[in-house]
Each structure stands twice: as structure tokens, then as C-alpha cells.
C-alpha positions, 0 to 999 in steps of 0.5 A: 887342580880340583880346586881350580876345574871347581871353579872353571866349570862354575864360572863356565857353567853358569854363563853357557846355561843361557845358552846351550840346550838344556839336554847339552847343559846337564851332560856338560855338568856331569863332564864337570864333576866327572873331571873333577873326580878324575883328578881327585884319583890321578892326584892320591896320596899327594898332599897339597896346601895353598893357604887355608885350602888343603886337599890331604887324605881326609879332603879327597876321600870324603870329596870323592863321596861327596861328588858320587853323590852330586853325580848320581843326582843330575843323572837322575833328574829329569827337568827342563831347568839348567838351574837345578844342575848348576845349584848342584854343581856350586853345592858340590863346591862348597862340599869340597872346600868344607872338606878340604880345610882347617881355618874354622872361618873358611869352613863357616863360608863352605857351610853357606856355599853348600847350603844355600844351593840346597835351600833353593833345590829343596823347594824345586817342586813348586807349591810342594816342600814349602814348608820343609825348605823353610824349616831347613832354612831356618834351621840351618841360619841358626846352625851357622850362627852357633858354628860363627860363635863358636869360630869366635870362641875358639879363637878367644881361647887358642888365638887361632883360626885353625880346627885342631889347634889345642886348647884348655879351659871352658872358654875353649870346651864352649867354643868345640860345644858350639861348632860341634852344634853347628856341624852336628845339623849338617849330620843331622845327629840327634838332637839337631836331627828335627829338621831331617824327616820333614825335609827329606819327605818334603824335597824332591827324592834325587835332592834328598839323595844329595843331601843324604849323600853328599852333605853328610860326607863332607860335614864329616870331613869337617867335624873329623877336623874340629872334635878330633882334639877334644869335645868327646864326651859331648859327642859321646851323648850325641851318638846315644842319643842319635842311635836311640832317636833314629832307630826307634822312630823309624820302626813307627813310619810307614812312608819311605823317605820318612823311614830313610830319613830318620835311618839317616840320623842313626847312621849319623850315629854310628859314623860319629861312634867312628869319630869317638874312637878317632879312625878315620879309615872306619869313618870313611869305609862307613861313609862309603858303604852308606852313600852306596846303600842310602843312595841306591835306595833314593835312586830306585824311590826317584824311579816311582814317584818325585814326591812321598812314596808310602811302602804299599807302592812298594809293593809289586816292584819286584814283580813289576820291574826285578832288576829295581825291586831287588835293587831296593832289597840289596840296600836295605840289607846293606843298611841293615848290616848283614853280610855279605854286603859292604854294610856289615864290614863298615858296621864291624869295623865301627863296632870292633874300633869302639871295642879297642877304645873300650867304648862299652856302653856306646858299643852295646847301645849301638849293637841293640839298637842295630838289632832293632833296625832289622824290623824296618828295614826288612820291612821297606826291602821286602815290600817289594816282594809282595803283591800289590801294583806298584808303578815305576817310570825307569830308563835303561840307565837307571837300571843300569847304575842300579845293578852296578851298584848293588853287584858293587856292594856284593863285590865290596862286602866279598873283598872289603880289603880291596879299597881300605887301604886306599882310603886310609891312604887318601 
């Protein structure tokens, strides 16, 4: 069923856009996507499989996230263009179709289906983000040619197709190295992370949103089905690395897509700590804590400028508009981790899960790195706070969404036992 309104809207969608107003055309999107989400909650918990295409608990949790993000981003555009909403709307189809298999040749088509749309949204700003868009593209072509020759790979080692499928031999520890290098950009999991702070500066802010959101969702989805048998010392490094990278060259940035951006890759590292210890309930609770915080967080920077936002025109937002100054304050500490916002309970389940597996030495590094990331985060939340003159262009239903976000992380770190058992169920 989602499968399907997938791609009755695409198809519907992209003949209407020539003509339909483009006011009518962004509500229509939102329509879309807003039906697809429903079937996603009318459908919990039972599995479906056609071919190589399968909606199980993995598909739908991390789709729902992945649509939260597509979302919140055509709610928050503001352009003359029906393009920009439909390039979100085939993104967010190749997000659930990367979720929503294990046959390793349909997860190379997904890949390109997110991707492409995003190469295209990333440089929406004409003469701005050139040369981040191009660094993305570049990149992300090499990305999918290692996860092809890995698909390759794993095919000469298990004769088969499917992600899982169990192997021996370095043929076979080839071929995981290889998709998890093509998978690990998409994360943007150190060292595949150097495309992330030019990009995310470069792009349009309610883009980055997307890509911040969305992308990192699915992908995960995707490698919880490809690492899950193997390839975990691998993914041990990856993880060090990408707490360590992201966390201390975020304490040096004073831009703040920049700061997030790299934040991004040390959360890309507490989430695969979550991929390491195999729960993909902590996995998917950290995920959802993330999207919230990271994206509410974006959605307040798209209120005060579409482009670069230094922290000193943060400063005086709480004064100039409180509702989205403390907004920004409420992310900050719910990406930080401190209760009791939703963020502390994903990071205690991630750290609690790698102390069962008796994951030490990933555990402790992650916990002082955590401690480090204090420093800018209190930073970017109590910018607001100080006196400057920051200017803001905010629509009753940005601060809308705002405030419910943020009362949803208070609500979600109070209750956390409210959703986990629906998202382990799926």
C-alpha cells in the first residue's frame, strides 16, 4: 500500500505541477506524504513482502522518520518553484524503498533515487552552494561505486543478492568493507564524513533539514541490514573515529549549520554504537530523538536566513521572537543529552546497550566525547539568550510546529516508555 500511494502521487504529482498553482501544488505534496504516513500507522506490525520489496518493522520505523523529515521541509520552503516540492517527494521515495529492502541491487537503485533529487535541491539557490552541491555529487558517485562493487563482491562470496545473507572468507569481509564505505557517506560516519560541513553550510537550510533527517533514517535502515552479520570491527573504528572527529571540530566552528553539521557526524557515531551492540529498538529511539532535535533546530536556523547563519545573529532571538529562541535552546540540550528531554533517554539507551555487549572502550570514548560536546552546544542554545539584534522572518506556523516539537521532546523524555515498545514492534 505505501508502496503504491509512493507512486500514484509521483506520477500524479509530476504531470499536475505544469498546471496547478504552485501554492495548490505544495499542499497537494504534503497531502501526499501525509497519506503515506497514515498508511504507514494504519499498517503497524503487519509485515508485507512482494519480491525483493519488504515493509517489515525496520521498513516502516525508519520511514515514518524519513517522511517527518520530507515533511517538515516542504512545510517550511518558501519558493515560486512546484520542482523543489516534487525532487523531495521522489527523495522520500527512494528513502523508503532504501528502507524497505534487503536485495543489495535494489538498495544501489534507492541509493540513486534519494540521491539524485538531493544533488539537484542542494544548489536550489542559484550562484550559492556551487561548489558544496559538487563536492556532494562527486562524492556520493564514488559512494555508489564502492556499494556496486561490493554488491559484486558479495555476490562472488554467498551467491546471493540478499543483505544478511551469511559468508566467510576475505572475499566475503571485502565485500561488507565495501558496502559499509558506500553506506557509511550517506551517515556520514567518519572518515566518509568530509563532504558534511561544506555541503550542509552550502545548501539551502530546510534542504539540510532533509538531508539531516531523512537521509541519515534511511540509510541506517540499510546498513542495520547489511553490518548486522558481520563487519563489526570495521564499524568499531568507524564509530571512534566519528565521535572523536565530530565532536572536537564542532567546538572550533562558529557558524551554525557548520557546528550542526559536524554534531551530525558524532551522532552518525553514537547511532552506529546502537548498530554495534545490534538493538535496533535503541537504534531507532536515537534516531527519533535526533530527527526532532536536529531538525527543530534547522527549522528555527530556516526562520533567520536560507543561507549561513554565524552564532552572533543568534543573538537576541530570545528577546526578538521567545517562542523560537527557546525553541533552539530546547534542541540544543535535547542533542546534548540532558534530561529530561527525549535526548538523554536515547543516548542512555545507546550507552546502557554497549555496556551489556561489554563494549568498554567504544562506551567510555563516547561518554567524554558526549561530555566535550556540552561546550557548543550550550554555546549555539544560549546564543540566543544574549543581547544582540537578531532578525527573524517567522509565520504562525513555523512557531507552531516549533512549540510542539519542543513540548514533544519534554513530553517524550518525561514518558519515554510511551513510544518503545511501538517502535520495537514496528
Amino acid at each position: 500500500m505505501t508502496l503504491a500511494l509512493f507512486a500514484l502521487f509521483s506520477v500524479a504529482l509530476t504531470l499536475l505541477g505544469f498546471f496547478v498553482p504552485v501554492p495548490v501544488f505544495k499542499r497537494l505534496v504534503i497531502l501526499g506524504l501525509s497519506l503515506v504516513l497514515l498508511s504507514l500507522l494504519f499498517t503497524w506490525g503487519k509485515p508485507f513482502a512482494f519480491g525483493p520489496y519488504e515493509v517489515d518493522g525496520v521498513s516502516r520505523v525508519f520511514t515514518l522518520l524519513a517522511l517527518i523529515g520530507a515533511l517538515w521541509t516542504v512545510g517550511l520552503v518558501r519558493t515560486g518553484r512546484f520542482e523543489f516540492y516534487l525532487l523531495v517527494l521522489y527523495a522520500a521515495f527512494g528513502m523508503h524503498l532504501l528502507a524497505s529492502t534487503k536485495n543489495l541491487v535494489l538498495m544501489l537503485v534507492a541509493l540513486e533515487a534519494l540521491s539524485l533529487p538531493l544533488y539537484a535541491l542542494a544548489t536550489w539557490r542559484r550562484g550559492e552552494g556551487l561548489e558544496a552541491a559538487l563536492k556532494y555529487f562527486l562524492l556520493g558517485a564514488l559512494a555508489a561505486a564502492f556499494f556496486l562493487y561490493g554488491t559484486a563482491l558479495h555476490y562472488g562470496a554467498t551467491g546471493s543478492l540478499v543483505a544478511g545473507t551469511p559468508g566467510e572468507g576475505p572475499l566475503y569481509a571485502l565485500a561488507l568493507g565495501l558496502l559499509l564505505v558506500g553506506l557509511g557517506f550517506k551517515v556520514a560516519l567518519a572518515p566518509f564524513h568530509f563532504w558534511t560541513p561544506d555541503v550542509y553550510a552550502g545548501s539551502p537550510t530546510p534542504v539540510v533539514l532533509f538531508m539531516a533527517t531523512g537521509v541519515k533514517a534511511a540509510a541506517f535502515a540499510a546498513l542495520l541490514r547489511v553490518v548486522a552479520p558481520g563487519g563489526l570491527e570495521a564499524l568499531a573504528l568507524l564509530i571512534a573515529l566519528s565521535v572523536v572527529v565530530g565532536n572536537l571540530a564542532a567546538l572550533a566552528q562558529e557558524e551554525a549549520k557548520r557546528l550542526l553539521a559536524y554534531s551530525s557526524i558524532a551522532h552518525a557515531g553514537y547511532m552506529a554504537l546502537a548498530l554495534y551492540t545490534g538493538n535496533a529498538g535503541a537504534l531507532a529511539f536515537y534516531l527519533l530523538t535526533y530527527v526532532l532535535g536536529t531538525g527543530l533546530a534547522f527549522a528555527v536556523l530556516s526562520e533567520i536566513s536560507p543561507g549561513r547563519v554565524p552564532l552572533e545573529r543568534l543573538k537576541g532571538l530570545f528577546h526578538k521572537d521567545p517562542l523560537l529562541g527557546l525553541a533552539l535552546f530546547v534542541s540544543s540540550l535535547s542533542l546534548l543529552g540532558l534530561p529530561p528531554l527525549a535526548g538523554f533517554w536515547g543516548k542512555y539507551l545507546v550507552f546502557t546497550e554497549a555496556a551489556r555487549a561489554g563494549a568498554w572502550g567504544l562506551l567510555v570514548l563516547s561518554l567524554v566525547t558526549s561530555a566535550i560536546s556540552a561546550y557548543y552546544y550550550l554555546a549555539l542554545g544560549l546564543a540566543v539568550f544574549q543581547k544582540g539584534e537578531a532578525e527573524a522572518r517567522v509565520r504562525p506556523l513555523s512557531r507552531g510546529v516549533a512549540l510542539l516539537v519542543a513540548l514533544f521532546l519534554l513530553l517524550l523524555g518525561l514518558f519515554p516508555g510511551a513510544l518503545l515498545p511501538a517502535l520495537a514492534s514496528g
